[in-house]
C-alpha positions in Angstrom: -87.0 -203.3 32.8 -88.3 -206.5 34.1 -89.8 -207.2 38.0 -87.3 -207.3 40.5 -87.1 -210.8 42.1 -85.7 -209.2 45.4 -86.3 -206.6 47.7 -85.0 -203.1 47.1 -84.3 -200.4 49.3 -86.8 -197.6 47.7 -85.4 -194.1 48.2 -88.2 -191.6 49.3 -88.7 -188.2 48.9 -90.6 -186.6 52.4 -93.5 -184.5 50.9 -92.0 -181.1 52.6 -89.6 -181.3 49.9 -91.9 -181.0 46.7 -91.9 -178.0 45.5 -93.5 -176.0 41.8 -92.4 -172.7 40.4 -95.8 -170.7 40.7 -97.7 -169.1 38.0 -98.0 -165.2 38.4 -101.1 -165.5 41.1 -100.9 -165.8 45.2 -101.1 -169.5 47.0 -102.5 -169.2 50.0 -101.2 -171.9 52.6 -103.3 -174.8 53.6 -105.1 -174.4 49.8 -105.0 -176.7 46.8 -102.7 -176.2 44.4 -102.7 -177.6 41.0 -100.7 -177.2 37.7 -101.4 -175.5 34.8 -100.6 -176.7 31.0 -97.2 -175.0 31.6 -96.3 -176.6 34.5 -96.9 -173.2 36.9 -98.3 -174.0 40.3 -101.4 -172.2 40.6 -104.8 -171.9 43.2 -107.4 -175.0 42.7 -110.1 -173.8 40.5 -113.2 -175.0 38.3 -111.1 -175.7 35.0 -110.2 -179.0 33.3 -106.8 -180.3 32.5 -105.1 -179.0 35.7 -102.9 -181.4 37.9 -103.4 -181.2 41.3 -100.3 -181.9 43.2 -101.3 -181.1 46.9 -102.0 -178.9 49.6 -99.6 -175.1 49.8 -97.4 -175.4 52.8 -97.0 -171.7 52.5 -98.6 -168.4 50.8 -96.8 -167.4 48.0 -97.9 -164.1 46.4 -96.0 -164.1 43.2 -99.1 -161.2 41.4 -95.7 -159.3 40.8 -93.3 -161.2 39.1 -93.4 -163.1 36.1 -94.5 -167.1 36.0 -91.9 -169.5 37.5 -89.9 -166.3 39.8 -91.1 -168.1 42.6 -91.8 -171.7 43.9 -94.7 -173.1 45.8 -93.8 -175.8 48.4 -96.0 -178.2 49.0 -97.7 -181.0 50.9 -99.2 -184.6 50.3 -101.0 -186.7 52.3 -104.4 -186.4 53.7 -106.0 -183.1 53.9 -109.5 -182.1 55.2 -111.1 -179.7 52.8 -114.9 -178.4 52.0 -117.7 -180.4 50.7 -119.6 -179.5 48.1 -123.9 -179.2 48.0 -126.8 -181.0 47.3 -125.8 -183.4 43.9 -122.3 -182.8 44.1 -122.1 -183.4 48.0 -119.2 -186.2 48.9 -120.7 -189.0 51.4 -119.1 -191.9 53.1 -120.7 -194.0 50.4 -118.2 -192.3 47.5 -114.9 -193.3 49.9 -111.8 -194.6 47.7 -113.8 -192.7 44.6 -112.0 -189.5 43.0 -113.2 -186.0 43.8 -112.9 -183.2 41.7 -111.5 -179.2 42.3 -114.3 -176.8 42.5 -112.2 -174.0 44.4 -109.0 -173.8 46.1 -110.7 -175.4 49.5 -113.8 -177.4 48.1 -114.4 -180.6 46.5 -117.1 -182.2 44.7 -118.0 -185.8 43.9 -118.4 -185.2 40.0 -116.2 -183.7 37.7 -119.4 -180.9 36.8 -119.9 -182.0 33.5 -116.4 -182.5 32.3 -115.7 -178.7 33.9 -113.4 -179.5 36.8 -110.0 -181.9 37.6 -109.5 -184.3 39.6 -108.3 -183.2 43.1 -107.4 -187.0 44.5 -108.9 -189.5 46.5 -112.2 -189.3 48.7 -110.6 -191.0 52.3 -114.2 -189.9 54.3 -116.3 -187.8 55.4 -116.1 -185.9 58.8 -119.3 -185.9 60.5 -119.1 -183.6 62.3 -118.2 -181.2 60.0 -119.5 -182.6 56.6 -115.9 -182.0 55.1 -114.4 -184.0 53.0 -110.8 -186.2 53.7 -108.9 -186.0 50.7 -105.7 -187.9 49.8 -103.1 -186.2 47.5 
């Protein structure tokens, strides 16, 4: 496909509507979420090679079924979540930089020595707070 040369009218999917089947664990709401190899939607965690696709719009407790019986909907955007301490601490200085998953509500500015996935984008630092602004 070659460059269009005119405008287009882009459809757009509103980020309410994304949605993963979850992997047999619970998804609180308001956490990150990220994907395992097999495509399951599961809690943020230290781990590499996860995907993280955004922020749980609701808890889904799927601990009794099998992988994929339920689906996770979920939000992009920009999310205010945890910083992390002392080396791995996010500051204004690391804005537009990526930040990494250390838990399902904290994020830290290196990826811990190849032991953690990128979460998204670092959009600032509260100051009041210390937590971190995080674009999915």
């Amino acid at each position: 496909m070659t460059a269009t040369t005119v405008e287009r009218n882009t459809p757009r999917r509103a980020a309410a509507e994304l949605s993963f089947p979850a992997a047999v664990a619970k998804i609180l709401a308001g956490t990150i979420v990220v994907l395992n190899a097999s495509g399951f939607a599961e809690p943020g965690a230290t781990a590499t090679g996860k995907k993280c696709v955004g922020v749980a719009d609701a808890t889904v407790d799927n601990t009794g079924g099998s992988a994929g019986d339920l689906e996770v909907p979920i939000k992009r955007g920009t999310f205010l979540f945890e910083n992390s301490a002392t080396t791995d601490e996010i500051t204004d200085a690391d804005y537009g930089a990526d930040c990494y998953v250390v838990d399902n509500q904290t994020v830290a500015k290196t990826d811990g020595t190849n032991t953690r996935s990128i979460a998204g984008k670092v959009r600032g630092v509260d100051a009041a707070s210390g937590r971190v602004w995080v674009e999915f």
